[in-house]
Each structure stands twice: as structure tokens, then as C-alpha cells.
C-alpha positions in Angstrom: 71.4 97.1 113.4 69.5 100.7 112.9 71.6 103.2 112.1 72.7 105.8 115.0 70.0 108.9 114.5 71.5 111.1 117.8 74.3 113.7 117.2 76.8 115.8 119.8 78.2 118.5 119.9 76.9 119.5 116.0 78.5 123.0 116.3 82.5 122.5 116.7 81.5 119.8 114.1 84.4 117.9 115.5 82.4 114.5 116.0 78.4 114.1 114.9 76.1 112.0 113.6 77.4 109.3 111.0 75.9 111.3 108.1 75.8 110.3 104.5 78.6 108.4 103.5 79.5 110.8 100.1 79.3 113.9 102.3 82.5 115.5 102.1 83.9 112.6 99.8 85.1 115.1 97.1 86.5 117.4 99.9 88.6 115.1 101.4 90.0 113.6 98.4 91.4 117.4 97.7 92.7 117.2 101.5 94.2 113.9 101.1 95.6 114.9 97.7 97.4 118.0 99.0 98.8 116.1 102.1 100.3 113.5 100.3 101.9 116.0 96.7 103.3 118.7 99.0 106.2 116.7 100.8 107.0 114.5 97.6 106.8 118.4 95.7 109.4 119.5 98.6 111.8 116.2 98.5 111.9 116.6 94.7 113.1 120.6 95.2 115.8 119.7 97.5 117.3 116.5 96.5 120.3 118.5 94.7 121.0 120.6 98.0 120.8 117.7 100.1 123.2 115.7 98.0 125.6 118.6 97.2 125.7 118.7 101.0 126.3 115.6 102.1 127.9 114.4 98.7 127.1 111.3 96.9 128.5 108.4 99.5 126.6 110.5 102.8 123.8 110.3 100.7 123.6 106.9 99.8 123.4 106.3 103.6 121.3 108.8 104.3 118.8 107.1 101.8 119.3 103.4 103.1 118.5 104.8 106.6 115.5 105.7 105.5 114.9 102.5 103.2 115.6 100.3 106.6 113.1 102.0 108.1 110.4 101.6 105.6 111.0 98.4 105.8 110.7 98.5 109.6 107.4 100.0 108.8 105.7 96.8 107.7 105.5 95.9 111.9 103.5 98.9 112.9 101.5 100.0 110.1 99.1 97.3 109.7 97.7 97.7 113.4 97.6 101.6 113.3 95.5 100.9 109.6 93.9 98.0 111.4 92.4 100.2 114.0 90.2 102.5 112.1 88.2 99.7 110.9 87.6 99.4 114.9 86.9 103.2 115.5 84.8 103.9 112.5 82.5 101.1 113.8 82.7 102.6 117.3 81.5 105.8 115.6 78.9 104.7 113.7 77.1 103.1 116.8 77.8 105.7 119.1 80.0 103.6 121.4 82.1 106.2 122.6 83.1 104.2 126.0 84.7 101.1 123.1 86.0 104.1 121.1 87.7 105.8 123.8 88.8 102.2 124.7 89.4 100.9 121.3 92.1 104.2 120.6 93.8 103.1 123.8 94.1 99.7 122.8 95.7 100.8 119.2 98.2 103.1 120.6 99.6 100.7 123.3 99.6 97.6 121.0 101.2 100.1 118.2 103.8 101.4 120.5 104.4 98.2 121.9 105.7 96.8 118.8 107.1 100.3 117.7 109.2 100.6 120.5 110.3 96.4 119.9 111.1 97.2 116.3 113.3 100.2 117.0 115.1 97.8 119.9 115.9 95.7 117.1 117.5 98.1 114.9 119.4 99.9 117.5 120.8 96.5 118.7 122.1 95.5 115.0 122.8 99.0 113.9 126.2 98.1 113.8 126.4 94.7 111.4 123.8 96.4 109.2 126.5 99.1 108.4 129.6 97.0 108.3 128.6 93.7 106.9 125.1 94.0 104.9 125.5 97.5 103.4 129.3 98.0 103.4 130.1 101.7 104.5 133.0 102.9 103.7 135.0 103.1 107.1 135.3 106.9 107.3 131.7 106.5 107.4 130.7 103.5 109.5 130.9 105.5 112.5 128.2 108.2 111.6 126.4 105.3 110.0 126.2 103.5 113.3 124.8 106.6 115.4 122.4 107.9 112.5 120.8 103.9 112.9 120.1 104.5 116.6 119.0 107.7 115.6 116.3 106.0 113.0 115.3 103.5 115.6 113.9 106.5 118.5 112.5 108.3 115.3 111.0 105.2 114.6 109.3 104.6 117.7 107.8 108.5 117.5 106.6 107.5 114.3 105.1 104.4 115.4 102.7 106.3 117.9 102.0 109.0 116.1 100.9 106.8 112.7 98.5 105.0 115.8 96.8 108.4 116.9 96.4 109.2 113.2 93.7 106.3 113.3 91.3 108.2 115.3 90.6 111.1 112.7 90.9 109.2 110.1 88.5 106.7 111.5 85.4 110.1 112.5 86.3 111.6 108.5 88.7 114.5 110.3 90.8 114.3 107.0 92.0 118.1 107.5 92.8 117.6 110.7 95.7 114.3 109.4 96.0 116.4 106.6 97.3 119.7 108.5 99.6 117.8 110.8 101.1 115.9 107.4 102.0 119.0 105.9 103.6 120.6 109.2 105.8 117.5 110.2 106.7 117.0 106.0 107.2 120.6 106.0 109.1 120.6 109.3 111.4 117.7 108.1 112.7 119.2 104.8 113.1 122.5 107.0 115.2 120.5 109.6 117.6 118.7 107.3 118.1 121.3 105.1 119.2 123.6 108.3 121.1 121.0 109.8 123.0 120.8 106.6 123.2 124.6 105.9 124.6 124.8 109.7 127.5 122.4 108.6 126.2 118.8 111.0 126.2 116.6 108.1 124.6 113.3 108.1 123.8 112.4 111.5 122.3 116.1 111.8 120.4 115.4 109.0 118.6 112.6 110.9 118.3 113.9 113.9 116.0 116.5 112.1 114.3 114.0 110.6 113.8 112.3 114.2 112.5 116.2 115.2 110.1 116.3 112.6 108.9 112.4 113.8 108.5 114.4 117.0 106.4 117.1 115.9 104.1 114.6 113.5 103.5 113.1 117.5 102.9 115.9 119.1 100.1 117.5 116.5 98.4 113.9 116.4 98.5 114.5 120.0 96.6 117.4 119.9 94.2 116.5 117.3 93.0 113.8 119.6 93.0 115.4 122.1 90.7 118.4 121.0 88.5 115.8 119.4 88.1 113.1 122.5 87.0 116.7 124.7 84.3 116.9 122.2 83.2 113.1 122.5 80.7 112.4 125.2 81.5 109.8 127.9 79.0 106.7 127.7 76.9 105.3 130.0 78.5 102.4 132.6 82.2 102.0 133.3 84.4 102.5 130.6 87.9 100.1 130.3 90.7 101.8 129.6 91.9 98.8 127.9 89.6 95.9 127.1 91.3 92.9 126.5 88.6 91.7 124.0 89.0 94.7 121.5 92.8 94.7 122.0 93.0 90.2 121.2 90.2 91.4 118.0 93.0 94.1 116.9 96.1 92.2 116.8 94.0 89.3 115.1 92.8 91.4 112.4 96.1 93.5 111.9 98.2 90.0 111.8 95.8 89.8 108.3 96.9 93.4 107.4 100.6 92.8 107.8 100.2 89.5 106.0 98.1 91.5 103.0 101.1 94.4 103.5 104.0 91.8 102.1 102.6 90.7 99.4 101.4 94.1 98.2 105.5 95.4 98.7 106.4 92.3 97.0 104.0 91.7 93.9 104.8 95.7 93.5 108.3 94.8 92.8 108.2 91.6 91.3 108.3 92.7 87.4 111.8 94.7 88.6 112.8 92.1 90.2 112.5 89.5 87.9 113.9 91.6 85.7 117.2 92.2 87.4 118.1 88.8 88.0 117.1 87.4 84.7 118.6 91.0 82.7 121.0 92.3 85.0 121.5 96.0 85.8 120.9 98.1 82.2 117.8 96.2 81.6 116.4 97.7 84.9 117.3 100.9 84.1 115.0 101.3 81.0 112.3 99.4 82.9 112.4 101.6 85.6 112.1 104.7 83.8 108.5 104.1 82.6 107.7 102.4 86.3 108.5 105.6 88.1 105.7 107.4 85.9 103.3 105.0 86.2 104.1 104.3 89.9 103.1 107.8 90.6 99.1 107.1 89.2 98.3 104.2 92.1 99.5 106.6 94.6 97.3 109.8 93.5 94.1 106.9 93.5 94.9 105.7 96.9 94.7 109.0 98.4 91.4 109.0 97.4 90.2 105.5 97.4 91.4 104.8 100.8 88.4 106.5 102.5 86.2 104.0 101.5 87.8 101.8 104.6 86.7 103.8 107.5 83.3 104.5 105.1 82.7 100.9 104.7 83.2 99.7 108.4 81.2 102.8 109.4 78.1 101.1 106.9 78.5 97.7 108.0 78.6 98.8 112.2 75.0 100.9 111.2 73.2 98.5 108.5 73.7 101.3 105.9 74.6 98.4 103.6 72.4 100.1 100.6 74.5 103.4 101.3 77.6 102.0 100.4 76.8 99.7 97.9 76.0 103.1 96.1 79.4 105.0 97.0 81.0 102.2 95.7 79.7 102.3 92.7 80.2 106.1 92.3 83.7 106.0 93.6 84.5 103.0 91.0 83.0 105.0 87.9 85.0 108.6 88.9 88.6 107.0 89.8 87.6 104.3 86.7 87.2 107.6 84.4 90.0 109.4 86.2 92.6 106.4 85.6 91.5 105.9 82.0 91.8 109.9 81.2 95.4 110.0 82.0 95.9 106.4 80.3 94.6 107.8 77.2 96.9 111.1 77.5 100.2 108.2 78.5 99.6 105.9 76.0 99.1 107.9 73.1 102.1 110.3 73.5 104.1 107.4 75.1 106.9 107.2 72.4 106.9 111.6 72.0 107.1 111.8 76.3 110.1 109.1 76.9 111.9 111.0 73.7 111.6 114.3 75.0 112.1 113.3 78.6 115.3 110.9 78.7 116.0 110.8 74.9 114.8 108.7 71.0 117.2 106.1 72.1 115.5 105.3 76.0 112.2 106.3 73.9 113.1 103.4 71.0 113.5 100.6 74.4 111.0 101.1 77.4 107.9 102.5 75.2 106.0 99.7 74.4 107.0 98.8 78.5 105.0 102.2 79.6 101.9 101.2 77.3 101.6 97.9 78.7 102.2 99.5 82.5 99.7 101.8 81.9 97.2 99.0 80.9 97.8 97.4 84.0 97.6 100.5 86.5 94.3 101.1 84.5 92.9 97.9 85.8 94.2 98.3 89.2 91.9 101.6 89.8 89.0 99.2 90.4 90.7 96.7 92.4 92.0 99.4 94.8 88.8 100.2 95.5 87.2 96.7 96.2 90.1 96.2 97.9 89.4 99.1 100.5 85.8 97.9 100.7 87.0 94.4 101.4 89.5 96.0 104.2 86.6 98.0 105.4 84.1 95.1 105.6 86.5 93.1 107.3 87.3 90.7 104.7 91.1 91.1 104.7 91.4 87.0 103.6 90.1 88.2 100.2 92.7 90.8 99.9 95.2 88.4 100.9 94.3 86.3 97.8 94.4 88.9 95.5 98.2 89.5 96.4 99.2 85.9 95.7 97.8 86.0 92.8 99.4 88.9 91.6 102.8 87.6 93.0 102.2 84.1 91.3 101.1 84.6 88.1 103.2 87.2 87.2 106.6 85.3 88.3 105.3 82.6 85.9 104.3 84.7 83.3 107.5 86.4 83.6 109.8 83.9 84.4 108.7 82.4 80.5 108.7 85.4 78.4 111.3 87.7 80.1 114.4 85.2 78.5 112.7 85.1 75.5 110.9 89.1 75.1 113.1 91.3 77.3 111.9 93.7 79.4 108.8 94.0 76.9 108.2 90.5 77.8 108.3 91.6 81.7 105.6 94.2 81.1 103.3 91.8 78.9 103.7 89.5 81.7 101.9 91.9 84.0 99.5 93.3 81.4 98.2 89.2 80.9 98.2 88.5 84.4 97.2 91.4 86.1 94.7 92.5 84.0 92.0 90.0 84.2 93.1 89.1 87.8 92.6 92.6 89.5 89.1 92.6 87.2 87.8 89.5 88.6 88.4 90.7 92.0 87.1 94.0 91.5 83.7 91.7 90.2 83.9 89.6 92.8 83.8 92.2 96.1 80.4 93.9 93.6 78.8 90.4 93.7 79.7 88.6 96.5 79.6 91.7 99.0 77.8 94.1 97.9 75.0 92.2 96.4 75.1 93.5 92.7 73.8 90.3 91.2 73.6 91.8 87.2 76.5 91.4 85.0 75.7 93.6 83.0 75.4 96.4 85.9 79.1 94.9 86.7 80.9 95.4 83.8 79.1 98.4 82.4 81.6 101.1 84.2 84.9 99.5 82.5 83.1 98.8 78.9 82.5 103.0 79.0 85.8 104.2 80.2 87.9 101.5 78.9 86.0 101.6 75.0 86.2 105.8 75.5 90.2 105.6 75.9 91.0 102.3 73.7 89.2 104.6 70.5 90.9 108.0 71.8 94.2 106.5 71.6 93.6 104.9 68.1 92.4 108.3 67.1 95.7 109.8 68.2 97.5 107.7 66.6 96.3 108.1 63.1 96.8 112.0 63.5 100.1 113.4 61.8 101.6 115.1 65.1 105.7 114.8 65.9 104.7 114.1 69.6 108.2 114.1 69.9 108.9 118.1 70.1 107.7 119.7 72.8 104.5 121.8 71.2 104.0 118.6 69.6 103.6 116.5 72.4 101.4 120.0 74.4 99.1 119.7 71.0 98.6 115.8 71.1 98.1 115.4 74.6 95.3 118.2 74.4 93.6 116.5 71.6 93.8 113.3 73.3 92.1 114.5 76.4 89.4 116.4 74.5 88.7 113.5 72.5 88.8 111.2 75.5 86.5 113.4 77.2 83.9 113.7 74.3 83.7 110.2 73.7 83.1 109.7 78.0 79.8 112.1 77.4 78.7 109.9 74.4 79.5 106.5 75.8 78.1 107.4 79.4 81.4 107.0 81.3 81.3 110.9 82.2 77.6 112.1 83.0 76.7 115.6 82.9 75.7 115.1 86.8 79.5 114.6 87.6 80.4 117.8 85.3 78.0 120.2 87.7 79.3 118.1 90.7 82.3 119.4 89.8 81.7 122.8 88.5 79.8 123.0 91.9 82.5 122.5 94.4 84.6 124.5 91.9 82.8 127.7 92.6 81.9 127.2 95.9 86.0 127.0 96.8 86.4 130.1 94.8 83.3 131.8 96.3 85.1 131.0 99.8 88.5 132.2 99.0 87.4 135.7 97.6 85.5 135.9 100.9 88.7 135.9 102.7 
């Protein structure tokens, strides 16, 4: 199929002409970036107020109502996700009768089970607070109504997460962006007013319900300025056609499959762990985890264009086009992943001392290392996983989270009785490792058509040889990373050296530094002018 060459309503620049893939890419990322650090930035900051508030029992139901719901979450967001695969490839042919009826199609089959989901949990609010969490009595009654609380904000959520799909789906990442920040903004407002104003738990969920409804009701209007600007197409348009809606719940069922094994092979070295350790083991495997959890999310705010970008190529023939983003977008997050790596692993023992003390330092060091190696190798397989999502080859995702449930539960299930929680991290490094590799290889060959090795493998050899000799650099140097100037002056040196060595081995070109420098000064430039 050629690609579409006409373009509307090029002035409000709300929908156009696909245009090249890359445009904006580096924009976006900052958008997406912002959207998804300024409500984590905002929980953080009020944590202590909200649990002085409601004190430490409130809290801990306050917490596993929102915990239900993520897991609740698991119905819904695979079809609003599956949806933009759907749109982008409306877009990209200029369809805009099958967009218009595609959007329609999303948000009635994502309300539909949205609204189901949230029947369920108001129905068993009750035995989930008295027999599967155990409230306290003078709680369970508050429990209760903050449940059916969480099941109507869960339905608003539901929606809105559907409409979200649209401007996702036509690159409008400012637009998801400005709505994220108003209803994550809204919520920590809500709650912490309901709290100031003396309504305790269940006012702290209503407000989170309120800030569900205002996440809705922006979406709302997003779409709604956007569809004015979409011309109607030729013929009669379906407001629902039965075709697109039987081809979304098909490919979503994949998505939601894809969705539990990726919760579960995220947890699996934690939760092998527990059983086979018990409680204290957990804790000084955690404490590494939650640093290195934090890397995969930064990544995926900015690897997780590539889905509407890759079902945009494969709807207009640009197959060329992406093949070429791909590679781009593998060698900057591959450099960006190994960067920090190099700063983590080298000042692993100095950060854990300084941060939770020599003696949690002394037991989960060696565990952040060996995490660090793995969330190195799972830069690339996040983005041939996107590409696979995006070229609608969800099966192959699938595969890649058995295999990183499977081998790992083996792996661990031998070492962790015999190595600790050191054995539990070596598990995942082994496994992992060469499994998220392979796959990364595998969506370059099989997909994209790169049929040399050599072209293949040359990204990691550059990044991963630059921060492998960085971090055997640093070691050999006689800093006490273990004070705080100390640990400032190693992680410095390790960064400079890390980036000298990406120049010389070619994992950094000079084209990405003036990329960079570029957009740099022409944010600046744009600031002063206002």
C-alpha cells in the first residue's frame, strides 16, 4: 500500500499527514517523561502527610484499595492499548470514517468491560475486607464504602484510559500529557484536602474518584477538539462496525494474555524469594529492586511510541522508515540504559551504604549489580517488543513472557536454597540476559529484515564493551564511594569515562551530541521568547 500523500487541516496541526516517523520523537519522549515523573514526584512529597493523617492502619487500606484496583486494571487496559494499533493504521491511510468508527468501537467495548469489572468489585467489596484482607472492625465499615467507591472510579478510569487511545494513536502526546498532569495533580490536591478538611479515608477516595472524573472529562475534550478537525470520509460511516469491534477484542484478548505474564515474570524473583527466604530476605532484595525498577519505567515512556509508529508504517508500506527508527531508538535507549548502568554498578556498594546503611550495603550489593545487568538487557527487548505490539505480532510477545516466567523459576528455584538472594538475582541475570537478547535479535531479523549479524549485534558490543571497561576502570580507582563527596566524585568520573569511551567505540556519535545540543537550544531559544 502507498503511503497517504494528502493532509487536512495542516494549520491547527491537530491531525495531518503521516509525516516522518522520527518527527517529534525526541519531543515527545520529554512529554511522556514529564507526564509520567510529576505524579510519582507528588506521591513521594506527600506520602508522610497522607499517612500522618490517616495513620498507619487507614493507610494500609487506603493502599490495598488502590492495589485491588490495579489489579482490576489488567481487564481494561489491554483493549484501550489494543486500540491504537487500530487508529494509528486508520490514520496512516486516511480512513477517517474506520477511525471515527474504530474510537467508537474502543470506548464501548472498554466501558463495557469497565463498568463489568467495577460490578464485580462493588458486589464482593464486603468479603474482600472482612475475609481476604482482614480489617480491623472499626474499619471494615469505611473499608466497605471506600471499595464501592473504587469500583465507580474505576469505571471513569476505564473510559477515560479508552479515549486516551485516540491521541496517542495521531502522536498528540501533549495533549495525554496535559490531561496526565491535571488529573495526577488534581488527585494529590483532592486527597490531601479531603484529609486537611478532617473526611478521612473514604474522603480520601472519593477525591481520588474526582480526579478519575476529571482525567474523563479532559480526554473528553481532547477528542473532541481533535475529531472537529478530522474530515468526514466519503460513503456512510458505521458508528460501530461489527468487523473492527470482533478484530479488537481478538487482538486485545492477546494483550491481556501478554499483560499477566509481564505482572508476573516482574515479580517472580520476589516471589520466589519470599516463599523460599521468608520476610527479611525480601527486604534486602527489595531494596535494590526499587532502584532498578524505576530504569524500565523511565525507557518505556519513551519506547512505547514506537507502537502507534510501527502500526502507522505497516498501514502505509513505510516498512524501510521504521526499520531505521528502530534501529535509532535501540542505539539511544541501548546507550541511555548502559550510561546509568555504568554510574549503578560501579558505586553500587558506596550508594546502598550511604543510602540504607554498610550493613544492607554488605547483603543486597552484589543483588543491584546483577539487576542492573538484567534491566540493561531489557532496554532492547522493550523496544522489539513495542515493534512486535505495533506490527501486530502480539504471539511473539507472548513467548517472550513465558520465557521469562519459566526459566527464571528454574533457575531460581535451584540456586536460591543454595546462594540466597544473590542466587535469586544470578538467576535472572543467566536467564534473562540472553533470552531478552535473542528476542530483541529475532523481531531485527525476522521482522524487520536486518539479515547481517554483524549489523545486529554491533549496537550492544558498543554500549555494553563502553560500560563493562568504565566500570572496571572505576573500580581500580582509590575513591571511598561510600561518603557522600566520594560517591558525587566517582559517579562523575564514571560517567565521563563512560561517555568517552561511547565516542571512541561508536556507541555515542557526534550526530546524536548536535541532535541533542539542537533541541537543547531551540527549547531555551523558545522559553526566553516568552
Amino acid at each position: 500500500m502507498e503511503p497517504v500523500t494528502t493532509s487536512i487541516d495542516s494549520k491547527s496541526g491537530l491531525v495531518a499527514t503521516p509525516s516522518p516517523l522520527a518527527k517529534n520523537f525526541a519531543r515527545n519522549s520529554v512529554y511522556n517523561l514529564v507526564g509520567w515523573v510529576w505524579p510519582i514526584f507528588l506521591s513521594i512529597v506527600t506520602v508522610p502527610y497522607i499517612v500522618h493523617h490517616l495513620g498507619e492502619e487507614a493507610y494500609g487500606v487506603y493502599a490495598v484499595v488502590s492495589i485491588v484496583a490495579g489489579y482490576l486494571a489488567m481487564m481494561s487496559t489491554p483493549t484501550a492499548a489494543g486500540n491504537i494499533r487500530f487508529l494509528a493504521a486508520a490514520y496512516a491511510r486516511g480512513d477517517w470514517n474506520g477511525l471515527r468508527s474504530q474510537l467508537t468501537s474502543g470506548i464501548l467495548v472498554n466501558a463495557a468491560i469497565s463498568c463489568a469489572a467495577g460490578v464485580v468489585l462493588y458486589a464482593v467489596a464486603y468479603p474482600l475486607a472482612n475475609f481476604v484482607f482482614r480489617v480491623p472492625p472499626v474499619l471494615l465499615d469505611a473499608t466497605v464504602v471506600s471499595f464501592h467507591i473504587a469500583a465507580l472510579s474505576f469505571a471513569f478510569n476505564g473510559i477515560a484510559g479508552s479515549m486516551r487511545s485516540l491521541p496517542i494513536a495521531v502522536r498528540r502526546y501533549e495533549l495525554v500529557n496535559v490531561v496526565t498532569l491535571a488529573s495526577g495533580t488534581a488527585s494529590t490536591a483532592f486527597v490531601v484536602t479531603a484529609l486537611y478538611l478532617g473526611y478521612g479515608l473514604v474522603g480520601a477516595v472519593v477525591a481520588m474518584m474526582l480526579s478519575s472524573i476529571v482525567a474523563l472529562l479532559g480526554f473528553a475534550i481532547a477528542i473532541r477538539l481533535m475529531l472537529q478537525r478530522i474530515p468526514r470520509g466519503s460513503g456512510n460511516a458505521r458508528v460501530v462496525d461489527a468487523d473492527n469491534t470482533k478484530q479488537l477484542v481478538s487482538y486485545s484478548g492477546l494483550l491481556f494474555v501478554e499483560h499477566v505474564l509481564s505482572v508476573i515474570g516482574t515479580r517472580i524473583d520476589r516471589t520466589l524469594v519470599a516463599v523460599m527466604l521468608g520476610a527479611t530476605a525480601v527486604t534486602y532484595y527489595a531494596i535494590p529492586s526499587r532502584i532498578t525498577d524505576i530504569i524500565p519505567g523511565v525507557l518505556g515512556v519513551i519506547v512505547s511510541q514506537l507502537y502507534p509508529l510501527m502500526a502507522e508504517a505497516v498501514a502505509s508500506g513505510r516498512f524501510a522508515e521504521a526499520a531505521k527508527l528502530y534501529d535509532r531508538v535501540q542505539r539511544i535507549t541501548l546507550w541511555i540504559v548502559c550510561l546509568i548502568g555504568a554510574g549503578l554498578i560501579a558505586n553500587a556498594y558506596g550508594l546502598l551504604a550511604l543510602w540504607m546503611g554498610p550493613q544492607t550495603a554488605d547483603k543486597s550489593w552484589i543483588v543491584l549489580v546483577l539487576l542492573m545487568i538484567v534491566v540493561v538487557s531489557r532496554a532492547p527487548a522493550g523496544v522489539a517488543f513495542q515493534t512486535a505490539l505495533g506490527i501486530g505480532r502480539a504471539e511473539l510477545n507472548i513467548v517472550l513472557g513465558v520465557g521469562t516466567i519459566v526459566f527464571p523459576a528454574m533457575a531460581g528455584a535451584f540456586l536460591i536454597p543454595r546462594f540466597g538472594i544473590e542466587g535469586a538475582a544470578f538467576a535472572m541475570a543467566a536467564t534473562l540476559v540472553p533470552v531478552q537478547l535473542l528476542f530483541a535479535g529475532m523481531i531485527q531479523w525476522k521482522l524487520l529484515g536486518t539479515r547481517s549479524v554483524w549489523a545486529i549485534a554491533m549496537p550492544f558490543v558498543r554500549s555494553f564493551g563502553a560500560m563493562a571497561l568504565s566500570v572496571v576502570v572505576m573500580y581500580l580507582v582509590p575513591i571511598d564511594g561510600t561518603a557522600l563527596i566520594g560517591l558525587a566524585a566517582k559517579s562523575f568520573l564514571t560517567l565521563f569515562i563512560f561517555v568517552g569511551l561511547s565516542l571512541l567505540f561508536g556507541a555515542l556519535l557526534l550526530e546524536d551530541c548536535r541532535t541533542g545540543y539542537a533541541m537543547v537550544s531551540r527549547r531555551l531559544s523558545w522559553m526566553g521568547r516568552r
